[in-house]
PyMOL Python script that loads the backbone (N, CA, C, O; Angstrom):
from pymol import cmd

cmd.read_pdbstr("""\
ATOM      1  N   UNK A   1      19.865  53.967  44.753  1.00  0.00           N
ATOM      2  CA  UNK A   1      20.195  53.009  43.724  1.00  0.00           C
ATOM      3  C   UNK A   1      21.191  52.001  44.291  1.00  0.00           C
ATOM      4  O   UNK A   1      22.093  52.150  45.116  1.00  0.00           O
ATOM      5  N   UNK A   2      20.731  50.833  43.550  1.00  0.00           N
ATOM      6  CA  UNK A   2      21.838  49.904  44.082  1.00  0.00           C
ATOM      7  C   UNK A   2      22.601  49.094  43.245  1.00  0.00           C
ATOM      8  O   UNK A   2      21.963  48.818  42.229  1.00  0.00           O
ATOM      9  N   UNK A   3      24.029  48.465  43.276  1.00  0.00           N
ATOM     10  CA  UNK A   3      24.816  48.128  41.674  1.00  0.00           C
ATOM     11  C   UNK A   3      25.941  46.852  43.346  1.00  0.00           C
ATOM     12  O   UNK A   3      26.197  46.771  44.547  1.00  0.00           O
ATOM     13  N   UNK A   4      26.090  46.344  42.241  1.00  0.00           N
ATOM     14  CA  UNK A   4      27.119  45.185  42.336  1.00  0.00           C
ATOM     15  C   UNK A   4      28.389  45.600  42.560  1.00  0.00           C
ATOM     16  O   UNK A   4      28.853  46.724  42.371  1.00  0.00           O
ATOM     17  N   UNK A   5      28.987  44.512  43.023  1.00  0.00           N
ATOM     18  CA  UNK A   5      30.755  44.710  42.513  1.00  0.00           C
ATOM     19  C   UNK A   5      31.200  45.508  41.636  1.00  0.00           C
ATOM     20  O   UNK A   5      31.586  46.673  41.736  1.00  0.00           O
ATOM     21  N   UNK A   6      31.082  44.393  40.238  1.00  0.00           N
ATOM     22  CA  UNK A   6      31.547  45.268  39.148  1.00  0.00           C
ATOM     23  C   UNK A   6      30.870  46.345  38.726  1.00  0.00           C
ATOM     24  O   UNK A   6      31.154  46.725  37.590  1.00  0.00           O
ATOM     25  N   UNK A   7      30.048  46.949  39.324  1.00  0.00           N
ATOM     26  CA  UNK A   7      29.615  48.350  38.942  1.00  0.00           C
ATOM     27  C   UNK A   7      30.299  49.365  39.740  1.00  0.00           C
ATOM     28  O   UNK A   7      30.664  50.489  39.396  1.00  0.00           O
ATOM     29  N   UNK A   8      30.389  48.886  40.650  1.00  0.00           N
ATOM     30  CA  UNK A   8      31.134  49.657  41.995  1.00  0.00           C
ATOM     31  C   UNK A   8      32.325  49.893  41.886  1.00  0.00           C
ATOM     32  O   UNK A   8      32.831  50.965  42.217  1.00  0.00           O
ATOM     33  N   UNK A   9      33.165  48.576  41.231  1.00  0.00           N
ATOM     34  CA  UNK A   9      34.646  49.061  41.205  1.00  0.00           C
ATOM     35  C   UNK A   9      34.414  50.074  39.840  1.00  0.00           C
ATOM     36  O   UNK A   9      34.726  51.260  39.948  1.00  0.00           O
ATOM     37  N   UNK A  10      33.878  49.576  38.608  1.00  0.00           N
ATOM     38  CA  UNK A  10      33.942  50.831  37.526  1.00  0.00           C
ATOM     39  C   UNK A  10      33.299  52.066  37.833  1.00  0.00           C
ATOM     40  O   UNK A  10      33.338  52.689  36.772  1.00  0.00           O
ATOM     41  N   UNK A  11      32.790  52.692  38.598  1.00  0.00           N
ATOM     42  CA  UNK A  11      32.583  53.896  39.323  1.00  0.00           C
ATOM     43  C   UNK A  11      33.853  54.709  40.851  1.00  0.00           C
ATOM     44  O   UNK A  11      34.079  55.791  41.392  1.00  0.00           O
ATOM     45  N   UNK A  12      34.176  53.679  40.885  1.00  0.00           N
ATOM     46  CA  UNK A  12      35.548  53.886  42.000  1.00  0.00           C
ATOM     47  C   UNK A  12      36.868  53.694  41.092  1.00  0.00           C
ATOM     48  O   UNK A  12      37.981  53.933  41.559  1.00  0.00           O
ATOM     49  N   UNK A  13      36.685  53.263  39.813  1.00  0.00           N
ATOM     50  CA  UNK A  13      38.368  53.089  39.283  1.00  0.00           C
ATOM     51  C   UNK A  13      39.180  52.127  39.903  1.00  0.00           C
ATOM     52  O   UNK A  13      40.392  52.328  39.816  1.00  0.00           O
ATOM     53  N   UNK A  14      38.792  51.107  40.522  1.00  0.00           N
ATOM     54  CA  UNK A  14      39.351  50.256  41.283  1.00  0.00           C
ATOM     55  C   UNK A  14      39.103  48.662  40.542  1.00  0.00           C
ATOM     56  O   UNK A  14      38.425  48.679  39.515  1.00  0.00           O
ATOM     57  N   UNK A  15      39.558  47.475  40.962  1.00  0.00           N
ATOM     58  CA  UNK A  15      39.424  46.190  40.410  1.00  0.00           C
ATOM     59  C   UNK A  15      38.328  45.940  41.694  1.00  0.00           C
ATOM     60  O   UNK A  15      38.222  46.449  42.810  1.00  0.00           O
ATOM     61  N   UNK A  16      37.569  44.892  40.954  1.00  0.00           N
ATOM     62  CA  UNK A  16      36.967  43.963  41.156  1.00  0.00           C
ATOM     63  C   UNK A  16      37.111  43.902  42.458  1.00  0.00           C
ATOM     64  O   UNK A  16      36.396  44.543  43.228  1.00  0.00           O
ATOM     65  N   UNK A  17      38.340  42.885  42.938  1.00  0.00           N
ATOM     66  CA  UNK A  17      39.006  42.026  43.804  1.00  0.00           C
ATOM     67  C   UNK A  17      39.198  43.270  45.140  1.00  0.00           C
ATOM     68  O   UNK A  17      38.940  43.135  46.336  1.00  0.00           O
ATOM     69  N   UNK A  18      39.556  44.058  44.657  1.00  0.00           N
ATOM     70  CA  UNK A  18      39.823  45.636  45.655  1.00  0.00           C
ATOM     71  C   UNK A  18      38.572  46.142  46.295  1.00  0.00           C
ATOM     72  O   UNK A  18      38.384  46.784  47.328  1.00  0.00           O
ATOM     73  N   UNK A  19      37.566  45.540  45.144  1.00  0.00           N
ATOM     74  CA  UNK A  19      35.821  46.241  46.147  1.00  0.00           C
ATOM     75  C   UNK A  19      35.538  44.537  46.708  1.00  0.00           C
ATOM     76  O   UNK A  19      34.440  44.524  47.262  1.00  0.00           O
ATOM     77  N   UNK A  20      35.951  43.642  46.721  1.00  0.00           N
ATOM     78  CA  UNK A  20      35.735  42.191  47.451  1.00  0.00           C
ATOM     79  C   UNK A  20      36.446  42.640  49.073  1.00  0.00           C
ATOM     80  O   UNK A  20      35.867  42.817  50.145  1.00  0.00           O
ATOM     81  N   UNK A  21      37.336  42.695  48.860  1.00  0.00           N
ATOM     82  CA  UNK A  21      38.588  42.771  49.776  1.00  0.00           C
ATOM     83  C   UNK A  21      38.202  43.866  50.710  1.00  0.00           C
ATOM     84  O   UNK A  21      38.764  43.824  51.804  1.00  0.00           O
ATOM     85  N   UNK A  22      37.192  45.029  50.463  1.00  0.00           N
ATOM     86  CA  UNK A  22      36.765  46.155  51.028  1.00  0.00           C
ATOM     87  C   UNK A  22      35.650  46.001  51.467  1.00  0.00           C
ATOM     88  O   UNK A  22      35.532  46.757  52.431  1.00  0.00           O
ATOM     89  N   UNK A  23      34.631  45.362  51.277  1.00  0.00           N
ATOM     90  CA  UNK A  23      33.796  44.375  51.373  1.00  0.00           C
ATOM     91  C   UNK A  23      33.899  43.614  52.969  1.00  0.00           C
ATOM     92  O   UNK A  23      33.360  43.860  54.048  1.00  0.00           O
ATOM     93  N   UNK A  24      34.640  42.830  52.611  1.00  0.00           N
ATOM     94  CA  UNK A  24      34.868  41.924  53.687  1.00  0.00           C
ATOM     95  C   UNK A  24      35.659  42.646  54.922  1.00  0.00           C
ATOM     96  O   UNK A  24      35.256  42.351  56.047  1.00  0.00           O
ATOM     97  N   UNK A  25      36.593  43.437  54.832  1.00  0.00           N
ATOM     98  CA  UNK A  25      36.882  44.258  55.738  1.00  0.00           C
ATOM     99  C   UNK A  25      35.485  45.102  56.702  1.00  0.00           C
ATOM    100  O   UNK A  25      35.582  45.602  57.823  1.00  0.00           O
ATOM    101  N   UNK A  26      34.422  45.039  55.939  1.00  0.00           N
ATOM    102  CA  UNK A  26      33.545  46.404  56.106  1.00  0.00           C
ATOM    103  C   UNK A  26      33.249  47.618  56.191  1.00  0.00           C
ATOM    104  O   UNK A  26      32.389  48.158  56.887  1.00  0.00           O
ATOM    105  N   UNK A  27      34.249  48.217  55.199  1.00  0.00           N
ATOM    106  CA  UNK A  27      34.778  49.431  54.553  1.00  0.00           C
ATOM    107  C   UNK A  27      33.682  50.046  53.573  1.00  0.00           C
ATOM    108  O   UNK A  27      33.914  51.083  52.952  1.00  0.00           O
ATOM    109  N   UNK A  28      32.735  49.505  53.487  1.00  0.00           N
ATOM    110  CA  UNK A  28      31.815  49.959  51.991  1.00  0.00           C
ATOM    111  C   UNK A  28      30.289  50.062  52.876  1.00  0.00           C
ATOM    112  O   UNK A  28      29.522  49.124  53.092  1.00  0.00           O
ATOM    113  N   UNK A  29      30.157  51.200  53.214  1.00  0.00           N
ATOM    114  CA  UNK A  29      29.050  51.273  54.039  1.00  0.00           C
ATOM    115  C   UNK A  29      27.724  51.660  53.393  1.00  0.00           C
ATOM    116  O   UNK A  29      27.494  52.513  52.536  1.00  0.00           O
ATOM    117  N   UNK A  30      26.717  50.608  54.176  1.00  0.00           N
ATOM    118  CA  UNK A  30      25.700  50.138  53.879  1.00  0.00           C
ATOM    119  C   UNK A  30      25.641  49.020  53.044  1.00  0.00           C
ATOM    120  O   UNK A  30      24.505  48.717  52.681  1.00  0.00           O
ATOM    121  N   UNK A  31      26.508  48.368  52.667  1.00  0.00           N
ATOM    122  CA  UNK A  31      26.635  46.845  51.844  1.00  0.00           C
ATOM    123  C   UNK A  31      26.238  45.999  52.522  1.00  0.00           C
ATOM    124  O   UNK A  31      26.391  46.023  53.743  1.00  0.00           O
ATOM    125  N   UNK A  32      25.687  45.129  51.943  1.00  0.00           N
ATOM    126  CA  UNK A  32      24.911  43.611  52.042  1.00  0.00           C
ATOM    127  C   UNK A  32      25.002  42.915  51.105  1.00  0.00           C
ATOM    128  O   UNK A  32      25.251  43.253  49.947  1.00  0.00           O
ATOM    129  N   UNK A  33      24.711  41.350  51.733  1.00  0.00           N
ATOM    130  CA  UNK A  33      24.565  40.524  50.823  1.00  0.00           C
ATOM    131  C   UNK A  33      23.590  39.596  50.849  1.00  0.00           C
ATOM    132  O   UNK A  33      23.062  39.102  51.845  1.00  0.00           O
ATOM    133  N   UNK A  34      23.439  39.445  50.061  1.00  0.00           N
ATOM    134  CA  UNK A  34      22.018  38.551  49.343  1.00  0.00           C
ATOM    135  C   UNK A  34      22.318  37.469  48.661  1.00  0.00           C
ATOM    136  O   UNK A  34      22.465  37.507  47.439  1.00  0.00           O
ATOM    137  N   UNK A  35      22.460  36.241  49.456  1.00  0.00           N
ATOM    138  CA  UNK A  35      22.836  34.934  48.997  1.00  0.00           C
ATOM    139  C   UNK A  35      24.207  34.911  49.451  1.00  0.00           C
ATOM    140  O   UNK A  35      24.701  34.843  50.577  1.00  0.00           O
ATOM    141  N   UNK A  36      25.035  35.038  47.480  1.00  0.00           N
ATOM    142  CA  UNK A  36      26.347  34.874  47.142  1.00  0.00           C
ATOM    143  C   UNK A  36      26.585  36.716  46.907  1.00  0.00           C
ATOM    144  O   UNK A  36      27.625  37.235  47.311  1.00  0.00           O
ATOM    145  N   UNK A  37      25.869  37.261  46.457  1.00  0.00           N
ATOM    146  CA  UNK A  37      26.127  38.527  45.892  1.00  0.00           C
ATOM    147  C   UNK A  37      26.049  39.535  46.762  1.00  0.00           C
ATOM    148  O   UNK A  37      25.110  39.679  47.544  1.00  0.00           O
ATOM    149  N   UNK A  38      27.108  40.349  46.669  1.00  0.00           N
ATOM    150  CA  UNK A  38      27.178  41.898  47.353  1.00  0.00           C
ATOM    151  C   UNK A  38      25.883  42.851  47.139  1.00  0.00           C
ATOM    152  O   UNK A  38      25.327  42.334  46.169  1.00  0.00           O
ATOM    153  N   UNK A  39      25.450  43.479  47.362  1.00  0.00           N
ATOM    154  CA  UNK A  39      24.249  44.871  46.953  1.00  0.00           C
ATOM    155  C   UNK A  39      25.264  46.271  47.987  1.00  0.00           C
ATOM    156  O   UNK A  39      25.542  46.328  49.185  1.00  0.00           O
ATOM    157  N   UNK A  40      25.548  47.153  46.902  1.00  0.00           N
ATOM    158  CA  UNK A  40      26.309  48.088  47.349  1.00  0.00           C
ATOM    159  C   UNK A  40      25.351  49.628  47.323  1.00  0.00           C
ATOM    160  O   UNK A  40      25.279  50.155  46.213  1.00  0.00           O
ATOM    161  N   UNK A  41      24.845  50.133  48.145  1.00  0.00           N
ATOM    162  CA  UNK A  41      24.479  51.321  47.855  1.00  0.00           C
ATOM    163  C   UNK A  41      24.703  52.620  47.250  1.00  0.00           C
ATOM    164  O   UNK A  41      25.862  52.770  47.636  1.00  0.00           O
ATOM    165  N   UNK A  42      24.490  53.492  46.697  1.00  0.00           N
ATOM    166  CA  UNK A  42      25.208  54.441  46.477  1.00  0.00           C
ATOM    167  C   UNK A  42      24.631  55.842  46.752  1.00  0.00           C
ATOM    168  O   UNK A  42      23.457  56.207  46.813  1.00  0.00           O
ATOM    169  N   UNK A  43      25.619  56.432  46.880  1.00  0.00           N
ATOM    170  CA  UNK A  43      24.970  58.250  47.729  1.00  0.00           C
ATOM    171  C   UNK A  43      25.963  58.902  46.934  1.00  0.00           C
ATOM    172  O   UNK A  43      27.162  58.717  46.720  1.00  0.00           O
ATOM    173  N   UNK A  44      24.884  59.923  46.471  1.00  0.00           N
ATOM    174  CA  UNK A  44      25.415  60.692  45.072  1.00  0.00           C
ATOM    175  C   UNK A  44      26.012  59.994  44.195  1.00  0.00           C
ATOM    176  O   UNK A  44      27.135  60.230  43.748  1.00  0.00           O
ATOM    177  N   UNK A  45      25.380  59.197  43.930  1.00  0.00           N
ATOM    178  CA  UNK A  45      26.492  58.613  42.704  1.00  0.00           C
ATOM    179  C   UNK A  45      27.493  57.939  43.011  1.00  0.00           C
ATOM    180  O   UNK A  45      28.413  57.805  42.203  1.00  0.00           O
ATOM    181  N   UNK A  46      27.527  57.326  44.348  1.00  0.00           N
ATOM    182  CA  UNK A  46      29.153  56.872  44.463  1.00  0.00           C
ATOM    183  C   UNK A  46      28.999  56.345  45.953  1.00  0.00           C
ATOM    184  O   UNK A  46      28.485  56.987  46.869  1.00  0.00           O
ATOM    185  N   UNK A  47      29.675  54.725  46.061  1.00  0.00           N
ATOM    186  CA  UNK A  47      29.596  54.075  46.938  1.00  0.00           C
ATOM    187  C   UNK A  47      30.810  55.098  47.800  1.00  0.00           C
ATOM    188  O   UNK A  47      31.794  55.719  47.399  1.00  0.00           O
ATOM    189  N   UNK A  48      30.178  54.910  49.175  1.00  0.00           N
ATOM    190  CA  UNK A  48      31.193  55.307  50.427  1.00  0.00           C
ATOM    191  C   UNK A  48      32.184  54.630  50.787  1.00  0.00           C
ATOM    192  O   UNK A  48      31.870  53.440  50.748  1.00  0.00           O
ATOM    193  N   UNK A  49      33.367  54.793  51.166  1.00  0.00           N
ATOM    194  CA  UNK A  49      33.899  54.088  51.985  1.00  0.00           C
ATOM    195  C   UNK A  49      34.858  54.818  52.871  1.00  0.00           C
ATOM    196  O   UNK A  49      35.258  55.979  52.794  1.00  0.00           O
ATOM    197  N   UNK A  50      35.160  53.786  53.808  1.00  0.00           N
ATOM    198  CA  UNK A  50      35.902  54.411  55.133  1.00  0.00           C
ATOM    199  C   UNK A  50      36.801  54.399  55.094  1.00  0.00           C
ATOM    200  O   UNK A  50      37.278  53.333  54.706  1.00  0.00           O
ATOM    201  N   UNK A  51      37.513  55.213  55.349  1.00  0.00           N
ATOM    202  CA  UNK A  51      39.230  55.222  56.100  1.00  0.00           C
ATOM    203  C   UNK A  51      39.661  54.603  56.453  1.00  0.00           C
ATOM    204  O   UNK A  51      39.445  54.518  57.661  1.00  0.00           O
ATOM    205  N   UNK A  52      40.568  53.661  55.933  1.00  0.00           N
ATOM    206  CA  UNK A  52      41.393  53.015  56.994  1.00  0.00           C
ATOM    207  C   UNK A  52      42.107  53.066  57.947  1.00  0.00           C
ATOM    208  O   UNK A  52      42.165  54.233  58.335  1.00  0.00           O
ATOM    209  N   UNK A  53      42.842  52.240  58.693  1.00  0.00           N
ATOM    210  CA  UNK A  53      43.360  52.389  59.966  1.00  0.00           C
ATOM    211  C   UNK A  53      44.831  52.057  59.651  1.00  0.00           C
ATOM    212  O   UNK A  53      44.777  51.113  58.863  1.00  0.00           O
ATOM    213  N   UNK A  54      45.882  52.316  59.840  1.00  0.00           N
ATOM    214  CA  UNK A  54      47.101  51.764  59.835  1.00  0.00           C
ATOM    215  C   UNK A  54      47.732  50.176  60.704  1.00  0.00           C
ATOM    216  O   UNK A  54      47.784  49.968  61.917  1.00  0.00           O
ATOM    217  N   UNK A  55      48.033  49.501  59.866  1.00  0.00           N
ATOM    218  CA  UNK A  55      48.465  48.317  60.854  1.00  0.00           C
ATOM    219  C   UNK A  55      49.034  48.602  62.297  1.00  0.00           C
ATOM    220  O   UNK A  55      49.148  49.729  62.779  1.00  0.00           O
ATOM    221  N   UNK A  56      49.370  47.435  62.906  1.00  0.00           N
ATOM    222  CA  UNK A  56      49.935  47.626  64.196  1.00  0.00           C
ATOM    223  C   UNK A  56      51.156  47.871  64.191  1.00  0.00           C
ATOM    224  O   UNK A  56      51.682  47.207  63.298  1.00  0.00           O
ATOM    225  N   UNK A  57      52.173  48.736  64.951  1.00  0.00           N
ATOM    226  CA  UNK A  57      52.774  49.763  65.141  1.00  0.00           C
ATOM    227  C   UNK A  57      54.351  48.350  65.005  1.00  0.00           C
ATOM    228  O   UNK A  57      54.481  47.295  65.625  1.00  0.00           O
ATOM    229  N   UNK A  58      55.265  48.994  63.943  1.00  0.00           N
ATOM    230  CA  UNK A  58      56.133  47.642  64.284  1.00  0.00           C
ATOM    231  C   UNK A  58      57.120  47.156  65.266  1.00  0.00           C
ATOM    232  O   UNK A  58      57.410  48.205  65.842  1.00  0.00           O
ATOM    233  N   UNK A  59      57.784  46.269  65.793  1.00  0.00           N
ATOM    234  CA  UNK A  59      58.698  46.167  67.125  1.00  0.00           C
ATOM    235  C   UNK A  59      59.807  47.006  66.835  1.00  0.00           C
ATOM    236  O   UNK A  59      60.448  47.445  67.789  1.00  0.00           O
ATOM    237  N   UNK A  60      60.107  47.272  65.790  1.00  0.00           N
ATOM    238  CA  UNK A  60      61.899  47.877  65.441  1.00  0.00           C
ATOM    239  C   UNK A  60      61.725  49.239  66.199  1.00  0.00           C
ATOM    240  O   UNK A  60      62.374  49.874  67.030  1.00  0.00           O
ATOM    241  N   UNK A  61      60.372  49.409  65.421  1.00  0.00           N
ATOM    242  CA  UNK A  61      60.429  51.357  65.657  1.00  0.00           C
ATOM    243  C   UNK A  61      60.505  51.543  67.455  1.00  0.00           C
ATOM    244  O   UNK A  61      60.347  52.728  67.750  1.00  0.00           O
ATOM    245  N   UNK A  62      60.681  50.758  68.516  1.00  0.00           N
ATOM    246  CA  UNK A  62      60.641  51.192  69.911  1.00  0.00           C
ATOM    247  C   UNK A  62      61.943  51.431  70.653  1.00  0.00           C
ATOM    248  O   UNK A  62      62.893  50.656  70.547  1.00  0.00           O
ATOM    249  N   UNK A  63      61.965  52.578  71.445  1.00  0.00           N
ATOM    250  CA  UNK A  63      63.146  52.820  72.154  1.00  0.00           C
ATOM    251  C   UNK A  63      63.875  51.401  72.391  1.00  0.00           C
ATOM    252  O   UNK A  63      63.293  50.343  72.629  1.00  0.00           O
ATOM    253  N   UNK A  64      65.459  51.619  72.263  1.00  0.00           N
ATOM    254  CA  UNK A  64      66.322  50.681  72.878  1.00  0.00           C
ATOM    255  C   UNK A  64      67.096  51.396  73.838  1.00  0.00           C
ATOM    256  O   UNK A  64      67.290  52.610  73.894  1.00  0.00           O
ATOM    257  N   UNK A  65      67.543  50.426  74.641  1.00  0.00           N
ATOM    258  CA  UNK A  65      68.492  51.100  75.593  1.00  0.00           C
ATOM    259  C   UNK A  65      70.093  50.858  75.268  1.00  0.00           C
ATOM    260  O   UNK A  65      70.385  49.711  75.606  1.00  0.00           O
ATOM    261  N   UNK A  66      70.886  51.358  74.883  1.00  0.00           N
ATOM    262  CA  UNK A  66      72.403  50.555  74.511  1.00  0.00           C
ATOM    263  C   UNK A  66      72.801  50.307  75.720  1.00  0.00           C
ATOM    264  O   UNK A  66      72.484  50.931  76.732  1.00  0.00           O
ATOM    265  N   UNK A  67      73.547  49.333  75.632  1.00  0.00           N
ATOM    266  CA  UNK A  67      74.596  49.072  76.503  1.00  0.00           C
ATOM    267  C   UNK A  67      76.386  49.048  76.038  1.00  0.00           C
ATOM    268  O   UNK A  67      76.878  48.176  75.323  1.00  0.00           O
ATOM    269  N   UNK A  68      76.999  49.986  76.522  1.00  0.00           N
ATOM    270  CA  UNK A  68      78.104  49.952  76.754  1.00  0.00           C
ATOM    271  C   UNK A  68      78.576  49.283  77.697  1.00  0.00           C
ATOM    272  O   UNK A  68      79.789  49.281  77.905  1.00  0.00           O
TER     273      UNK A  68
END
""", "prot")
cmd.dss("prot")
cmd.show_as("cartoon", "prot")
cmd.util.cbc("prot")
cmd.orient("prot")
């Protein structure tokens, strides 16, 4: 079966804008689009999505050396 956005986020509990944004990342596997519109698949009842990854690691957190 296949459902839209807004079917997708009201089956995930999520907004709209949150299954766009997941979307475009390529987090929602097996999604396509057709034209303007998303086509989201679903397995068991419920679109997939992937794990994310954590951003890049920040400068603060790296060893310093003091100087006295």
């Amino acid at each position: 079966m296949l459902v839209g956005t807004a079917q997708a986020a009201e089956l995930l509990g999520i907004s709209t804008t949150r299954v766009r944004l997941l979307l475009k990342q390529g987090r929602i596997k097996g999604a396509y689009k057709i034209g303007r519109f998303w086509v989201i698949p679903l397995f068991d009842g419920m679109p997939v999505i992937s794990k994310g990854r954590r951003g890049p690691k920040a400068k603060w957190c790296g060893v310093r050396s003091v100087l006295f």
